[in-house]
KEKOLMAR-753903 format. One line per 5 residues: their letters; for each residue x, y, z of C-alpha. Coordinates in nm, 4 decimals. Each point is the difference from the previous one (the first is absolute). Example, Ala and Ser with C-alpha at 12.3 -4.5 7.8 and 13.67 -1.06 7.14 Angstrom:
% residues 2
AS = 1.2300/-0.4500/0.7800; 0.1370/0.3440/-0.0660
% end
This chain:
% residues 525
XXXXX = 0.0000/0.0000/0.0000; 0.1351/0.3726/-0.1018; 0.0391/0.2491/0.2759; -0.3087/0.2397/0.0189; 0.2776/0.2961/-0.0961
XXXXX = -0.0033/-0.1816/-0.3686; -0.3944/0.0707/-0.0291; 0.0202/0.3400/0.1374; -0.1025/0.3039/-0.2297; 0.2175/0.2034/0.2576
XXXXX = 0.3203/-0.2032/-0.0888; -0.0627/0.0759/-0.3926; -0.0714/0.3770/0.0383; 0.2973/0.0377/0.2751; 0.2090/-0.2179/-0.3023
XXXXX = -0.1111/0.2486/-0.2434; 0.0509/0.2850/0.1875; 0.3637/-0.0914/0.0713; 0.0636/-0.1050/-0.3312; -0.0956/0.3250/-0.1492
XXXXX = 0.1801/0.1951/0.2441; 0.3221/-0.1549/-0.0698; -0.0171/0.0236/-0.3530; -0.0663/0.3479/0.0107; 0.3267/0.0703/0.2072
XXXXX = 0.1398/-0.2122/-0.2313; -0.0482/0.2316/-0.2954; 0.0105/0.2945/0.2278; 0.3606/-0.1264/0.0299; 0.0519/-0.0673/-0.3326
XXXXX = -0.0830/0.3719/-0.1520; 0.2013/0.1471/0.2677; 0.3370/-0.2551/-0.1096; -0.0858/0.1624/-0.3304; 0.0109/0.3354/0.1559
XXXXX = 0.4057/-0.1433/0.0931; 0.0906/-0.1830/-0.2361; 0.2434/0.2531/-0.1567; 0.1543/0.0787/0.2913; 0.0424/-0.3585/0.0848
XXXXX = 0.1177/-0.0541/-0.3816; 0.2722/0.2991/0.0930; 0.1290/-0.1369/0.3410; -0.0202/-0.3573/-0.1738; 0.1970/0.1412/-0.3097
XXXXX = 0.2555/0.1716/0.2266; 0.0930/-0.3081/0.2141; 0.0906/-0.2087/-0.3493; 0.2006/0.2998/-0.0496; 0.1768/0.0407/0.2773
XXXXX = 0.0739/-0.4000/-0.0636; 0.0810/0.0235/-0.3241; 0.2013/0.2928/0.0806; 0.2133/-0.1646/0.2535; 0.0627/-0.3068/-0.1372
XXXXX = 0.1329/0.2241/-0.2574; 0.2308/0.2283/0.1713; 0.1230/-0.3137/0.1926; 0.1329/-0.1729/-0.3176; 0.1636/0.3066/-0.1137
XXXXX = 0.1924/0.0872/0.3341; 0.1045/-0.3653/-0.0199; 0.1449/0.0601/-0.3148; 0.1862/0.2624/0.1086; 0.0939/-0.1834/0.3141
XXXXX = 0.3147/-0.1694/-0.1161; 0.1855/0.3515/-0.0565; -0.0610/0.0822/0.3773; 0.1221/-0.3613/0.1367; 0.3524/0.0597/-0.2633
XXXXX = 0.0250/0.3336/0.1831; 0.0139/-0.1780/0.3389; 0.3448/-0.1248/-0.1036; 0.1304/0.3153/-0.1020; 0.1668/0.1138/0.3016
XXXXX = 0.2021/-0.2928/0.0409; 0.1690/0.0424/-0.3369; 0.2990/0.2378/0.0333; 0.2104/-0.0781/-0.3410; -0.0860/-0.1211/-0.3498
XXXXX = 0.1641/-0.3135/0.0817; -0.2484/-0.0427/0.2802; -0.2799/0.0243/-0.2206; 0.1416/-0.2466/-0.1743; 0.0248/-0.2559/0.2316
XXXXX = -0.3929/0.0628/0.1195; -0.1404/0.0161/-0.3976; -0.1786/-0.3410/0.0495; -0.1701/0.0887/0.3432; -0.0448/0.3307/-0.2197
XXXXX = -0.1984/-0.1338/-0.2469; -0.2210/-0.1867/0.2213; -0.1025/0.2777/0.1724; -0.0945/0.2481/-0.2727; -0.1849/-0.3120/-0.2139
XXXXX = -0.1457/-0.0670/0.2906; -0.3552/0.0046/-0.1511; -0.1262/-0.3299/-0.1803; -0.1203/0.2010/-0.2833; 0.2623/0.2494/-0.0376
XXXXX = 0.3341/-0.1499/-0.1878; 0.1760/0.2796/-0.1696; 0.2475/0.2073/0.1635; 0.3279/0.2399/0.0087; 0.2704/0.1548/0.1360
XXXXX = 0.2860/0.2444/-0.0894; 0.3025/0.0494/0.1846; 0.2084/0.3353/-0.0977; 0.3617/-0.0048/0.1764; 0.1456/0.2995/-0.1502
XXXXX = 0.0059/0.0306/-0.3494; -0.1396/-0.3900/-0.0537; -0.3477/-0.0312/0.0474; -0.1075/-0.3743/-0.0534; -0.3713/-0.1071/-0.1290
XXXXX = -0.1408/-0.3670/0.0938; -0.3494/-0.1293/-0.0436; -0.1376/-0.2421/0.1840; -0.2566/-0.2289/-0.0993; -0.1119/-0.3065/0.1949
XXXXX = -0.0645/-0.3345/-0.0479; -0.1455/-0.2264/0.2198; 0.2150/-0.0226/0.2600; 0.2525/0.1224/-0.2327; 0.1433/0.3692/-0.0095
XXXXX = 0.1424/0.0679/-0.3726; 0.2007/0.3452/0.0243; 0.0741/0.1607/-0.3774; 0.0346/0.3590/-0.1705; -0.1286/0.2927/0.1195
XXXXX = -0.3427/0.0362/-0.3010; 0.0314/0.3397/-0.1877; -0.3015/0.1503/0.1159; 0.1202/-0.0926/0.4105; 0.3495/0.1239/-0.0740
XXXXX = -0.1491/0.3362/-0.1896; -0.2127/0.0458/0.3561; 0.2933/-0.1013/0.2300; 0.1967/0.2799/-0.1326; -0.2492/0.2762/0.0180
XXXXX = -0.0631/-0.0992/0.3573; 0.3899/-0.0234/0.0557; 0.0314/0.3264/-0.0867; -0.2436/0.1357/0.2464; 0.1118/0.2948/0.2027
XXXXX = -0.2895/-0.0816/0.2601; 0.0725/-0.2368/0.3099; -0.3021/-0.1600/-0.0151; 0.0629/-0.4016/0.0190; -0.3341/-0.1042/-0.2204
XXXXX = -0.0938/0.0464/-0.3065; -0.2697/-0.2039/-0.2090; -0.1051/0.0400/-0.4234; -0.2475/-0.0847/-0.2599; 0.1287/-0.1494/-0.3748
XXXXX = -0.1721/-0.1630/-0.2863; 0.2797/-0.2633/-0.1280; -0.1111/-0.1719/-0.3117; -0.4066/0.0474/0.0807; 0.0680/-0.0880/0.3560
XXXXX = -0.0412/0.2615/0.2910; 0.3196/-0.0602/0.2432; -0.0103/0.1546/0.3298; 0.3677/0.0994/0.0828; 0.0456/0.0358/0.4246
XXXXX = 0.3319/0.0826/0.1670; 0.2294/0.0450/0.3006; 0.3253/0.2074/0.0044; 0.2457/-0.0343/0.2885; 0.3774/0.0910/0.0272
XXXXX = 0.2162/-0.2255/0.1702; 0.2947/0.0327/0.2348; 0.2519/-0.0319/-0.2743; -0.1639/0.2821/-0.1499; -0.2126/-0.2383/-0.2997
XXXXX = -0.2908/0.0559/-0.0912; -0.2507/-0.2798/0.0031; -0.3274/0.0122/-0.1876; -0.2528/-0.2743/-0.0547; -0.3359/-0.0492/-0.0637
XXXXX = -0.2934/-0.2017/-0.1186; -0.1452/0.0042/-0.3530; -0.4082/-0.1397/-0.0140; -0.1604/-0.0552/-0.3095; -0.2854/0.0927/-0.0160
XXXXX = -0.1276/-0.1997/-0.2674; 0.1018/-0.3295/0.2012; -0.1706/0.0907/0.3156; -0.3461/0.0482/-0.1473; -0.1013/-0.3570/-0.0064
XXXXX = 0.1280/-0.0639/0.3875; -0.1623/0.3800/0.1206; -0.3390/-0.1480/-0.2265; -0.0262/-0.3256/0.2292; 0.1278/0.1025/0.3530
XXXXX = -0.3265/0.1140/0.0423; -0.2292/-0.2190/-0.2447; -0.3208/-0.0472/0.2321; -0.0141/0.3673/0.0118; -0.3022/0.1752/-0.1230
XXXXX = 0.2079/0.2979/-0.1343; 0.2593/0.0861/-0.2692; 0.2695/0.2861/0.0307; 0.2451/0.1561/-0.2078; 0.2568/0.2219/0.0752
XXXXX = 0.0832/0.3138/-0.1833; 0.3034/0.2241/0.0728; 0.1075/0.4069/-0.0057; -0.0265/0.0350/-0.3435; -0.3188/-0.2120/-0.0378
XXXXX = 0.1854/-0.3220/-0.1588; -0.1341/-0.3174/0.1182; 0.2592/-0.1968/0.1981; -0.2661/-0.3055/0.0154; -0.3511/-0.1087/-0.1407
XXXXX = -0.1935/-0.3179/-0.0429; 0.0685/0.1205/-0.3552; 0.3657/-0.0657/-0.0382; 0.0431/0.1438/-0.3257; -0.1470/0.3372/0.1838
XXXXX = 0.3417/-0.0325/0.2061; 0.2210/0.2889/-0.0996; -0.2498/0.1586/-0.1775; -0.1274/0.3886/0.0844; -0.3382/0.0414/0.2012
XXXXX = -0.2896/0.1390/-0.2752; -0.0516/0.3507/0.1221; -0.3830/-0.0805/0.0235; 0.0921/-0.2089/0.3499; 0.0140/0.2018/0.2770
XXXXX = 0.2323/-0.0758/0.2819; -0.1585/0.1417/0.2673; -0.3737/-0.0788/0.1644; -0.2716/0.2269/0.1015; -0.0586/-0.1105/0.3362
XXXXX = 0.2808/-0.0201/0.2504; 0.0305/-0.2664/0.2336; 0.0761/0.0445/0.3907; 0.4039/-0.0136/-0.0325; -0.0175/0.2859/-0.2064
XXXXX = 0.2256/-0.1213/-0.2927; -0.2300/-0.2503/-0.1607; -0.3016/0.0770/-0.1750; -0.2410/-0.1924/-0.2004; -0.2775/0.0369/-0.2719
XXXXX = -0.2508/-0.2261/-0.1831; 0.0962/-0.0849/-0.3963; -0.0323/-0.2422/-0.3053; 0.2869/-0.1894/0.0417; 0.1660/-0.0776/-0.3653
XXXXX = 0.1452/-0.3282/0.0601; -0.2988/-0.1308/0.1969; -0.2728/0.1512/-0.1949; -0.2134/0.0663/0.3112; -0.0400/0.2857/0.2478
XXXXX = 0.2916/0.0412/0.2851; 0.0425/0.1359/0.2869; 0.3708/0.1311/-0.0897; 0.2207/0.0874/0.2874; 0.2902/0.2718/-0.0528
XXXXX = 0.2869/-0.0903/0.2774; 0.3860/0.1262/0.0086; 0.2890/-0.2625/-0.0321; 0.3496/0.1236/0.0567; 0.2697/-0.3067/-0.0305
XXXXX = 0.3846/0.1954/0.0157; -0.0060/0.3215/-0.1375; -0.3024/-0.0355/-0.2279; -0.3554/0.1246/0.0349; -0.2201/-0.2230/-0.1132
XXXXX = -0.4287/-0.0461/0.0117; -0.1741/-0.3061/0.0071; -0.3162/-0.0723/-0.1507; -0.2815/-0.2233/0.1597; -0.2874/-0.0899/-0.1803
XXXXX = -0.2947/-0.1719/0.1771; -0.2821/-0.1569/-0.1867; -0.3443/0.1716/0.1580; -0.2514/-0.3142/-0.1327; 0.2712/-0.2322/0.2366
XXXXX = -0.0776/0.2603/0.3012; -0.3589/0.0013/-0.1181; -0.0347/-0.3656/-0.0216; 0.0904/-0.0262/0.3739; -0.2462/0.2796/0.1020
XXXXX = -0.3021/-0.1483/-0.2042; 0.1111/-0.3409/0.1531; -0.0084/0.1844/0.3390; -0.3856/0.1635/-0.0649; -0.0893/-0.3544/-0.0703
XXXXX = 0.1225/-0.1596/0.2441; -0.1472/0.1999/0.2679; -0.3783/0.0149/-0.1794; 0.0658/-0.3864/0.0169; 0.0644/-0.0229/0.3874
XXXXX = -0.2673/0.2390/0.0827; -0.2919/-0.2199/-0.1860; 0.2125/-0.2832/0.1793; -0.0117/0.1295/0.3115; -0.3730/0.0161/-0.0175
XXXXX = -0.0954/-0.2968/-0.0932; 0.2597/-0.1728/0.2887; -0.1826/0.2396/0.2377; -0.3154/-0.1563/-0.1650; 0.0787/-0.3564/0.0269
XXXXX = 0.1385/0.0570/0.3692; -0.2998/0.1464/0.1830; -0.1659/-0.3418/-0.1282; 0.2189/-0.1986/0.0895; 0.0669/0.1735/0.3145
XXXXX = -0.3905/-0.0476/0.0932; 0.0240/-0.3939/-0.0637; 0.3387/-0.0637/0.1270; -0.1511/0.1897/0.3442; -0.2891/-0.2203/-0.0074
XXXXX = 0.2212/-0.3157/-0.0281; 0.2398/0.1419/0.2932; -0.3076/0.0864/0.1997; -0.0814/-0.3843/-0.0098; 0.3476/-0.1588/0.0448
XXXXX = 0.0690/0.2318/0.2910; -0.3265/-0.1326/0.1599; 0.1143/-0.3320/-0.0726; 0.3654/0.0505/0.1155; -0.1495/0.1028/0.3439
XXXXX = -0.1876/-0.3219/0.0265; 0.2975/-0.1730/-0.0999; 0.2271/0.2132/0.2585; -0.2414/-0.1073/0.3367; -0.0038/-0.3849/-0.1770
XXXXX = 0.3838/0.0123/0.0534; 0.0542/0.1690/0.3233; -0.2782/-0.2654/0.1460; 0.2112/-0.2317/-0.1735; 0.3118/0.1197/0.1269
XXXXX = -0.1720/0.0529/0.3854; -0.1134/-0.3900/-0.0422; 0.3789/-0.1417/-0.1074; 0.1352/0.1632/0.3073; -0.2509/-0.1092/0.1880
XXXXX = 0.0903/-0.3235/-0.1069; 0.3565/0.0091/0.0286; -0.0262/0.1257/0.3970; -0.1995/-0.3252/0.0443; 0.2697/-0.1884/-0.2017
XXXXX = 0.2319/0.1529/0.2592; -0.1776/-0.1364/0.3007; -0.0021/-0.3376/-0.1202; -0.0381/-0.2663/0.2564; 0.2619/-0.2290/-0.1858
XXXXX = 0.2757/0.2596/0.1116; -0.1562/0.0623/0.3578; -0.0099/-0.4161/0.1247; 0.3628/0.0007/-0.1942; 0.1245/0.3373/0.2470
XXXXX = -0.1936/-0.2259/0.3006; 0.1860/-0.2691/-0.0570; 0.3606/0.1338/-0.0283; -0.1165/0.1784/0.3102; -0.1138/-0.2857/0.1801
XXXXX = 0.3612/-0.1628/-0.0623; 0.1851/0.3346/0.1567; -0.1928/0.0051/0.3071; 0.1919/-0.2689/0.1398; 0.3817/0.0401/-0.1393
XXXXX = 0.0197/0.3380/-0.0579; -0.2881/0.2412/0.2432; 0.1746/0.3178/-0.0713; -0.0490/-0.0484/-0.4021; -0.3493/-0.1138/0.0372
XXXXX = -0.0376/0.3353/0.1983; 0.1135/0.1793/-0.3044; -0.1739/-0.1977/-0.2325; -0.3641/0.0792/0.1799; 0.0810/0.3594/-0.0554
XXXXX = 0.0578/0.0151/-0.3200; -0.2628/-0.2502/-0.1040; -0.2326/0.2310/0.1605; 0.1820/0.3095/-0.1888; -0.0782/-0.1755/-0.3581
XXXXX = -0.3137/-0.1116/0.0898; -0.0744/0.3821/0.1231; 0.1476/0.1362/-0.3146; -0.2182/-0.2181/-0.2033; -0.3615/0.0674/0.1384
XXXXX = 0.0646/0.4065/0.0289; 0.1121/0.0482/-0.3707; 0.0845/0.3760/-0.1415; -0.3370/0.1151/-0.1399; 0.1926/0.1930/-0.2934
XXXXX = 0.1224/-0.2754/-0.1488; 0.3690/0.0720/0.1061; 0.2037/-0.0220/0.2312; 0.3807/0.1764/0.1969; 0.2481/-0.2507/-0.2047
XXXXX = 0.1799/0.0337/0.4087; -0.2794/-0.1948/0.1112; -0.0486/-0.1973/-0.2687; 0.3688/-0.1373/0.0584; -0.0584/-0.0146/0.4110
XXXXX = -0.3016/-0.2315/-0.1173; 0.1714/-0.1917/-0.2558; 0.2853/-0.0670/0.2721; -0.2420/-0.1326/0.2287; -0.1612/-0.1931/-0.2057
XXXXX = 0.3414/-0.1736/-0.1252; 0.1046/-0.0591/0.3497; -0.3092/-0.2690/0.0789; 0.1012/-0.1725/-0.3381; 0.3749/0.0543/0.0646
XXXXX = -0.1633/-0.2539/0.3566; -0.1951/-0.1655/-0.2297; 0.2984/-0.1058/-0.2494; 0.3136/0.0721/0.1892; 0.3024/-0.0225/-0.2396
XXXXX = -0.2015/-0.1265/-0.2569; -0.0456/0.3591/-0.0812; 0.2662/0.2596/0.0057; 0.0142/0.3068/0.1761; -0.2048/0.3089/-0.1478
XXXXX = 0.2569/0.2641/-0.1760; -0.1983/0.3339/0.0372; 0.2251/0.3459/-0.1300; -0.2745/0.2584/-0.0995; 0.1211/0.3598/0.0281
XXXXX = -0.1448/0.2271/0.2368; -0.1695/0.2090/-0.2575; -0.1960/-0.3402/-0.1227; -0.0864/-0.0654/0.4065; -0.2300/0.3495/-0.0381
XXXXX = -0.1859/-0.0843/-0.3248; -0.2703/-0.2347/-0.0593; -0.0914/-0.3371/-0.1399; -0.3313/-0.2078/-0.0137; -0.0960/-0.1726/0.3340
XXXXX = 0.1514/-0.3251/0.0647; 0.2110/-0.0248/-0.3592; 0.2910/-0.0553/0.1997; -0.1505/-0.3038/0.1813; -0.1346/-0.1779/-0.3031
XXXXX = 0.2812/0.0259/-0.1901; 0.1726/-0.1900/0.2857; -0.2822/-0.1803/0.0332; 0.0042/-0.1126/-0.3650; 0.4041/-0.0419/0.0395
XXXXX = -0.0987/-0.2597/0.2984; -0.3238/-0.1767/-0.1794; 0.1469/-0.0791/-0.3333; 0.3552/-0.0871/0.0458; 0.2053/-0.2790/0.1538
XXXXX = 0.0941/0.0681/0.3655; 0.2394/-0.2289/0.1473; 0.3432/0.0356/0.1464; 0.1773/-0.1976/-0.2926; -0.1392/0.2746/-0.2301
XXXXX = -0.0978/0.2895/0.2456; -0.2191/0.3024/-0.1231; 0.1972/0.3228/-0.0010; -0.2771/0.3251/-0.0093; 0.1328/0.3548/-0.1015
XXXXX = -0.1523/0.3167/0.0598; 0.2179/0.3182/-0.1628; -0.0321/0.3410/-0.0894; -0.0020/0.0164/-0.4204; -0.0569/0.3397/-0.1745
XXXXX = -0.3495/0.1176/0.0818; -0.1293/-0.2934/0.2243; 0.1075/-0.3209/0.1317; 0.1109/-0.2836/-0.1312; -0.1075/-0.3808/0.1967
XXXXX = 0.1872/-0.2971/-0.1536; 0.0475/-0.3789/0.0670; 0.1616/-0.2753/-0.0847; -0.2446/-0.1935/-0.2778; 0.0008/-0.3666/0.1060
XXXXX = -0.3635/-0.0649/-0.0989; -0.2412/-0.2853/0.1724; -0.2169/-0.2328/-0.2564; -0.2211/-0.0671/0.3128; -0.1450/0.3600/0.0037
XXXXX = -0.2890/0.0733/-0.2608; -0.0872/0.3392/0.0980; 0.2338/0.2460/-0.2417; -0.0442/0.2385/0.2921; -0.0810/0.3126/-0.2978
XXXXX = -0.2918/0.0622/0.2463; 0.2544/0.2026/0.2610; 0.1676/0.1944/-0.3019; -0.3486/0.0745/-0.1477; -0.1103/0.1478/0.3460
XXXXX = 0.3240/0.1885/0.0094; -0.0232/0.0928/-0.3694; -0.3897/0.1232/0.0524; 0.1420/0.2145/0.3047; 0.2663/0.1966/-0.2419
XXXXX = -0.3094/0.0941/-0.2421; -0.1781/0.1326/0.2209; 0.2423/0.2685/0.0643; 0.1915/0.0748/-0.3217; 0.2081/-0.0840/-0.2822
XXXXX = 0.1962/-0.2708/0.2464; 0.0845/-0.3530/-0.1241; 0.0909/-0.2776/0.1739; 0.2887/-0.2522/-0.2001; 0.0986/-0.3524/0.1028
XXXXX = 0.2728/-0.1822/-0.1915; 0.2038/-0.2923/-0.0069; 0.3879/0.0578/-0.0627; 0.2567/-0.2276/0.0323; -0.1836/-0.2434/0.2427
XXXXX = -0.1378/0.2543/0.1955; -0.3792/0.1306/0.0211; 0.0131/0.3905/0.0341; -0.3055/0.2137/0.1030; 0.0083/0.3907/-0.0397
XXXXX = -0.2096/0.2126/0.2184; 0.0433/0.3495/-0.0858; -0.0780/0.2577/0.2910; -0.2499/0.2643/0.0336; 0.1287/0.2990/0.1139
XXXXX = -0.3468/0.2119/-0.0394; -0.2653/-0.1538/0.1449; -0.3397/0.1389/-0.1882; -0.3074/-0.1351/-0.0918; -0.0819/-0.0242/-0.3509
% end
């Protein structure tokens, strides 16, 4: 049968109601993301940017990176000889760069200058003549009247654009050291192209006098700027050097967001160029719009389907919690009759006419015992008949009982059974355990095991993390039927009642272990 809330006119107008309302934040939402969407499409278009940009200006000052880590060297060179001597740790350091394998250097001691190129190789380093357009460069630099120590140059060699950088340092002997890097251009394209290949912008850089030092286009590469482009945007951005404006990109063939940013590598003043696709930032913000319309009509229908099912699932709880209640007083009666049971277990009349008759036998030989075992017959017996009524009991007097109870079988069996080891710390003394679990585990110990002084029972009782731990020596009887689980269920039934607590018996290497674990809080569920 379906819950009345199913058949309700209420639930279907409150349904419609919500639904409605949702959807119309949902497209309330929508026209105001429309109302954003270009300044979402800017800040989106600015982050690829700033990406794109950095990944670019990373590559390039890595490029560039091999002429500082030569320079490092520098100081330590004080002759031409000595330079010399450190040309192959030299040339590692200024090729540094995996992509960068042409190089130079010029050393002028007086009237001599001498050119050397290097190019590498693998792992090789191949040193040859200075190239006429390096050597034509070197000198113009050499005869500088400046002291500035860098210098860096743009040449087209053979429809390549060469980017010429250089250091100039005088050593002790009074030469005059210059070396430098030469990138082409033309061979970097292809690596600058795919560091970045998941990007969702291009960029091209242009220098002073508008010539493009790199473009997707390579045959661009060299080549002058058309006067139509503009280098500079309308719109500056918040560093105050960049700027940006919205175009028909050329090489795409769609509109851009084109971003106008400096780039100075050496000497040079360069701009790069960073063109963003708007449908890629408009794709996202439609996707956005849609997304949200989607989880607002979603949203209402889950609030739909959740009010129902919230009315039937309360309905079913209503009726298991009645039930669980019943079931709850079944089990404490239950529990209230198996202890009821077990204290009548304890006053069994077997073990009372057993305790008679080892006392009748003291009487005579030994009065002063049979003194002390009245007393503390009478103790257990006491013990038994006024039980806790929590359940639970001091594990100090727990132990006092268990001791007493030991000593009229210790009578009983004499060295047939062992002496009772008992080491519980003090802490353990002041917590609690379940009435008379000390007892029946002894009890069990005595009832289902061989006692006899060629194979006497040894009984343990030791402190063991977070309770106490009872062992024995397992030397079963086959005479005894009773598996004695009806003690460890009582116990067991005990530890429910007030917690998580679990009681664990084992055998391990011939020995029966029981774990009791104390109850330092004693509270009622």
């Amino acid at each position: 049968m379906k819950p009345a809330v199913y058949n309700s006119k209420y639930f279907i107008a409150i349904g419609f109601f919500i639904f409605l309302c949702f959807t119309g934040m949902g497209l309330f939402m929508k026209s105001k993301f429309n109302e954003r969407t270009q300044r979402i499409s800017l800040d989106m278009a600015t982050k690829i940017y700033q990406l794109k940009s950095n990944v670019i200006r990373n590559e390039f000052d890595s490029f560039i990176k091999g002429l500082g880590n030569a320079e490092v060297i520098i100081p330590l060179l004080k002759t031409e000889s000595d330079f010399f001597k450190a040309e192959p740790l030299f040339n590692s350091l200024l090729l540094s760069h995996s992509k960068v394998h042409h190089g130079w250097y010029a050393m002028v001691k007086g009237r001599d200058t001498v050119y050397h190129t290097i190019t590498k190789q693998k792992d090789k380093y191949l040193k040859g003549a200075g190239l006429v357009y390096q050597q034509n460069w070197i000198r113009t630099q050499l005869n500088r009247t400046d002291t500035a120590v860098s210098s860096s140059t743009l040449i087209s060699v053979n429809d390549s654009l060469h980017c010429l950088l250089a250091a100039r340092h005088q050593l002790t002997d009074s030469s005059i050291l210059i070396f430098g890097l030469d990138i082409n251009f033309n061979e970097l394209q292809h690596y600058l192209w795919s560091v970045d290949s998941t990007g969702r912008a291009s960029a091209f850089i242009v220098d002073a006098n508008r010539l493009y030092i790199t473009n997707q286009d390579e045959q661009l590469i060299g080549q002058k700027v058309p006067v139509r482009e503009k280098m500079k945007g309308e719109t500056i951005l918040s560093d105050s050097v960049s700027s940006y404006e919205i175009v028909n990109s050329s090489y795409l063939q769609v509109p851009v967001v084109r971003f106008y940013t400096p780039l100075n590598i050496g000497k040079m003043n360069w701009t790069m160029v960073v063109d963003t696709p708007v449908f890629v930032i408009d794709e996202d913000v439609k996707a956005i719009e849609k997304y949200v319309l989607i989880m607002f009509v979603s949203t209402a229908l889950i609030i739909l389907g959740l009010i129902g099912w919230s009315q039937a699932k309360w309905q079913k709880e209503f009726m298991m919690r009645q039930e669980a209640e019943l079931t709850a007083e079944r089990k404490q009666k239950e529990n209230a009759l198996l202890q009821l049971d077990k204290l009548k277990e304890k006053v069994n009349p077997h073990f009372l006419f057993n305790s008679l008759s080892s006392l009748n036998g003291l009487i005579e030989e030994q009065p002063e015992m049979a003194k002390s075992f009245v007393v503390k017959l009478s103790r257990v017996y006491r013990y038994v008949l006024d039980p806790s009524p929590g359940g639970l009991e001091e594990v100090s007097k727990e132990i006092r009982f268990a001791s007493e109870y030991f000593f009229l079988l210790k009578i009983r069996f004499g060295e047939s059974l062992a002496s009772l080891v008992i080491d519980i710390s003090a802490a353990h003394k002041a917590a609690y355990i379940p009435f008379m679990s000390l007892q029946t585990l002894v009890e069990n110990a005595v009832k289902h095991n061989v006692v006899s002084k060629s194979r006497p029972l040894h009984i343990t009782m030791k402190s063991e993390g977070d309770g106490i731990m009872v062992t024995n020596n397992l030397q079963l009887r086959n005479d005894v039927k009773d598996s004695g689980k009806q003690g460890l269920n009582y116990l067991q039934s005990v530890y429910a009642h007030f917690g998580d607590y679990y009681l664990v018996s084992t055998v391990e290497n011939d020995r029966y272990k029981c774990f009791l674990p104390v109850i330092t809080i004693v509270s009622t569920p």
